[in-house]
SERO-4910 file (N, C-alpha, C, O; in steps of 0.05 Angstrom, whole numbers):
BEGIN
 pado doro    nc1    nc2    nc3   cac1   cac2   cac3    cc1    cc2    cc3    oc1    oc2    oc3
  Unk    A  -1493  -1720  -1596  -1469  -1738  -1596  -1445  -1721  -1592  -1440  -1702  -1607
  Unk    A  -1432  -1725  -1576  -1403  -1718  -1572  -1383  -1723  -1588  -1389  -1746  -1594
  Unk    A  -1357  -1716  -1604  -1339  -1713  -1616  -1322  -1748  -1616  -1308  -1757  -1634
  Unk    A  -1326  -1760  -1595  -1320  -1788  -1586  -1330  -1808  -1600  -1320  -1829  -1609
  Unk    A  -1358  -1796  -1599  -1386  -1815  -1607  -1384  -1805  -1649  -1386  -1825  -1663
  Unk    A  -1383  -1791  -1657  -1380  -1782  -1677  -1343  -1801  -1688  -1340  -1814  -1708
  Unk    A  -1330  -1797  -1675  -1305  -1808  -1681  -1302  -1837  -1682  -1284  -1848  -1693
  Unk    A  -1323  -1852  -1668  -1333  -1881  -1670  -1351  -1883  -1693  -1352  -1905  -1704
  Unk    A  -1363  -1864  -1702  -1385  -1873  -1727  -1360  -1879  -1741  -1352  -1902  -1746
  Unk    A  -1349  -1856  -1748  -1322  -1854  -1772  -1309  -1879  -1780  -1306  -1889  -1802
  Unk    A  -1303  -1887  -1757  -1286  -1924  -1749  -1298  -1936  -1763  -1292  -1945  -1785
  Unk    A  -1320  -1939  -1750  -1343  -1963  -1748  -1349  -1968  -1787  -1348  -1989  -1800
  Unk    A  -1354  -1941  -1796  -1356  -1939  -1818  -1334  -1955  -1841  -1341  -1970  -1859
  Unk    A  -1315  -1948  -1835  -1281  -1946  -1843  -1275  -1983  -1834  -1259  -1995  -1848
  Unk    A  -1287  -1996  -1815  -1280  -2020  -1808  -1252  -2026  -1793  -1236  -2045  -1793
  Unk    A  -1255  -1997  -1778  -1227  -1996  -1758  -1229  -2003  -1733  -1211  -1994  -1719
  Unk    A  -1249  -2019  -1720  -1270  -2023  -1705  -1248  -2048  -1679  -1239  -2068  -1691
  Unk    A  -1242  -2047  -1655  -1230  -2062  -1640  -1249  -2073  -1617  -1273  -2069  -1618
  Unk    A  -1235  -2088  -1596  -1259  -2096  -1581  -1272  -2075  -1558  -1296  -2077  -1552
  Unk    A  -1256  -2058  -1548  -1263  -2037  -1546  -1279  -2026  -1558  -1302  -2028  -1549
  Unk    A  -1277  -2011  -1579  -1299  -2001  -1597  -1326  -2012  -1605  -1348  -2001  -1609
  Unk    A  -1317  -2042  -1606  -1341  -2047  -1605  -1366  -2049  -1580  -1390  -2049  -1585
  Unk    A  -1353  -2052  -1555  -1364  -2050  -1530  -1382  -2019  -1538  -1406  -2019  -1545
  Unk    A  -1365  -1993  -1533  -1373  -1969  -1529  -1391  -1973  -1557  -1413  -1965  -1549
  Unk    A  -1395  -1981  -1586  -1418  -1987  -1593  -1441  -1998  -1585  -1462  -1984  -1587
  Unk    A  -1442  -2022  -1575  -1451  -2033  -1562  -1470  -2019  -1542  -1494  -2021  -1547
  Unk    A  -1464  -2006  -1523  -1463  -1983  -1502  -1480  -1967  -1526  -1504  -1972  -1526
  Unk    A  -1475  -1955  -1540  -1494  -1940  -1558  -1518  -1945  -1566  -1538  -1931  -1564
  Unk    A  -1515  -1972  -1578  -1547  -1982  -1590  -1563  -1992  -1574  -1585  -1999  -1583
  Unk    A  -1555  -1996  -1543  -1568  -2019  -1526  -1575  -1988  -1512  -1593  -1990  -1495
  Unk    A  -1565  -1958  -1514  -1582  -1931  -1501  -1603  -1940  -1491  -1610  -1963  -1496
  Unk    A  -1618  -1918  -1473  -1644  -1913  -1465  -1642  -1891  -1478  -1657  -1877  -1464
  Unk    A  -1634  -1878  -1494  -1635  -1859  -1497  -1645  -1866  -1532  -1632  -1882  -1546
  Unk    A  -1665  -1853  -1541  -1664  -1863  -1579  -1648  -1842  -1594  -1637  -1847  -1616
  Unk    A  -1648  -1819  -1582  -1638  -1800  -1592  -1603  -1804  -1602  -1592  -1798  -1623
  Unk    A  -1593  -1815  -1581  -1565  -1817  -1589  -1561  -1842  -1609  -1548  -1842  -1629
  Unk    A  -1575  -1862  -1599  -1578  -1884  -1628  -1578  -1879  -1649  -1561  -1886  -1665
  Unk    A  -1606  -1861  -1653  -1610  -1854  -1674  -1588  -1830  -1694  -1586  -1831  -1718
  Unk    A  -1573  -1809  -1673  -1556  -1794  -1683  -1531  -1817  -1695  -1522  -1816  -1718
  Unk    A  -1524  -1834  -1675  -1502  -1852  -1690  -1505  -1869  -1716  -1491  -1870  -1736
  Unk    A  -1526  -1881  -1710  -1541  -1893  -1727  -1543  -1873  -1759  -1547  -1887  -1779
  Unk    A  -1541  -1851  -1763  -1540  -1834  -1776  -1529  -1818  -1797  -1534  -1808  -1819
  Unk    A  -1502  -1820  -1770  -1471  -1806  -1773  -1457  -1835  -1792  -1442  -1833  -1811
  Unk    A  -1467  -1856  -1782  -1451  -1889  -1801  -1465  -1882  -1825  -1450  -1875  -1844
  Unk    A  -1492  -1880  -1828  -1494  -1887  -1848  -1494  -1861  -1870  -1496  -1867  -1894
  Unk    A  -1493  -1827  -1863  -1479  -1814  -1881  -1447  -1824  -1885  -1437  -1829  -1906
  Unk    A  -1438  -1825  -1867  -1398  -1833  -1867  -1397  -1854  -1898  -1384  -1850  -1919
  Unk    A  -1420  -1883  -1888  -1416  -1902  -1905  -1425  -1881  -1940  -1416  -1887  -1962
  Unk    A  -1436  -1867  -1937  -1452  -1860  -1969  -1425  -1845  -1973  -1411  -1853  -1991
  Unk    A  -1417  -1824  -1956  -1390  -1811  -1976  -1368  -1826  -1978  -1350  -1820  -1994
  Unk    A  -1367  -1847  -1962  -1349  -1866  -1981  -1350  -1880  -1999  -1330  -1888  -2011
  Unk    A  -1382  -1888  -2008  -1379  -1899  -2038  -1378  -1877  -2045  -1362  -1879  -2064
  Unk    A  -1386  -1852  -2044  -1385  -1842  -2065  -1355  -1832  -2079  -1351  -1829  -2103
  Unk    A  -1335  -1828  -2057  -1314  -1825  -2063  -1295  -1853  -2072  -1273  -1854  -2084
  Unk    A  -1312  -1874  -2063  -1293  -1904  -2083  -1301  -1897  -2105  -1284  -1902  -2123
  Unk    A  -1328  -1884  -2115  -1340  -1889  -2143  -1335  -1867  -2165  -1343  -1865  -2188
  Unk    A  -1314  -1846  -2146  -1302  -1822  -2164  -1282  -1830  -2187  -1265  -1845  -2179
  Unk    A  -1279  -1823  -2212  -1268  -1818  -2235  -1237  -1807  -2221  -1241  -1786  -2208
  Unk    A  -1222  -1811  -2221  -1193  -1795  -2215  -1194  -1776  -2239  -1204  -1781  -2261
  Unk    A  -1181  -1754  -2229  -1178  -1735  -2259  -1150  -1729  -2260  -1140  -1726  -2238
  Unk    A  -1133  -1727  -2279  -1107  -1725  -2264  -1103  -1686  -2269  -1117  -1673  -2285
  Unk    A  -1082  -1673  -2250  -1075  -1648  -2254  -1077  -1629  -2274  -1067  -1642  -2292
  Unk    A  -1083  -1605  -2284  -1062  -1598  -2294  -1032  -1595  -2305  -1019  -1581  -2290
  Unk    A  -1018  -1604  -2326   -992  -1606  -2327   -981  -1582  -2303   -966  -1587  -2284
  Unk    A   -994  -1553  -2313   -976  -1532  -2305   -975  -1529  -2269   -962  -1513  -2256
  Unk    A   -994  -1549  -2262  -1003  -1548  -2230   -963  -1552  -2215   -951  -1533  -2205
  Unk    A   -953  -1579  -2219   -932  -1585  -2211   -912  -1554  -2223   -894  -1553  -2206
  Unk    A   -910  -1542  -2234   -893  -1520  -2236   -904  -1498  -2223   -889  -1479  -2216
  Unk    A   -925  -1498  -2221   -939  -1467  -2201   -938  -1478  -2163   -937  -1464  -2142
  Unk    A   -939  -1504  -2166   -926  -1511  -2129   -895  -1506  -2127   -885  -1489  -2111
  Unk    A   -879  -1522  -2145   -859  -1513  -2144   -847  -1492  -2134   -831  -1491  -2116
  Unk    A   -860  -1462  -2158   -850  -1441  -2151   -867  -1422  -2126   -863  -1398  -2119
  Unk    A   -887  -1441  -2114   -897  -1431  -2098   -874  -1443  -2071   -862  -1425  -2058
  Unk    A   -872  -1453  -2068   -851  -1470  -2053   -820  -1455  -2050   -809  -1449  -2028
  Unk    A   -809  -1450  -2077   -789  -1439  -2072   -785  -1402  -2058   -766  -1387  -2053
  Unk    A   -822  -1400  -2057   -816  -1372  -2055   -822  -1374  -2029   -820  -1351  -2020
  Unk    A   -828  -1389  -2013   -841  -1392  -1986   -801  -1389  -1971   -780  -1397  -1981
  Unk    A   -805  -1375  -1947   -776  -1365  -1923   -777  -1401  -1926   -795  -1416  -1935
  Unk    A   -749  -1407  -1915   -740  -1428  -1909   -747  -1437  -1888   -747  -1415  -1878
  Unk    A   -753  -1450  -1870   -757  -1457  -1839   -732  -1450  -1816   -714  -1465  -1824
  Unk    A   -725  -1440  -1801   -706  -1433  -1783   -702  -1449  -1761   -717  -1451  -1742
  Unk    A   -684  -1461  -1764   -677  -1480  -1741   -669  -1476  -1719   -649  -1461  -1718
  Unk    A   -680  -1487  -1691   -675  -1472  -1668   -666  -1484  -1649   -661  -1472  -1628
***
């Protein structure tokens, strides 16, 4: 699968899916090819598992001391120079 074909699982997964997209799906599963089916076919349904798994995560919140160690990480960083 190509970077294209992988960037359509992602969608497809995500339900970002247009009529376009769905064509070039389409075009995928109707292959002569099983191999690429099956790679897409694949790539959806790992995509779909790490997203429940990440709906089904616990939030943890920070560290207090996190927001004061960016801070002074921040202030020590050069300023940006405008050009």
């Amino acid at each position: 699968m190509n970077e294209a074909q992988i960037d359509l699982a992602h969608a497809v997964a995500l339900g970002l899916i247009d009529d376009e997209d769905h064509h070039a799906i389409q075009t995928i599963i109707d292959t002569e090819d099983p191999t690429l089916c099956t790679e897409f076919l694949r790539e959806l349904r790992c995509t779909r598992e790490a997203l429940a798994q990440l709906a089904s995560a616990t939030p943890t919140a920070p560290p207090p001391s996190l927001r004061d160690r960016l801070l002074a990480a921040l202030d020590a960083e050069d300023p940006p120079v405008a050009s």
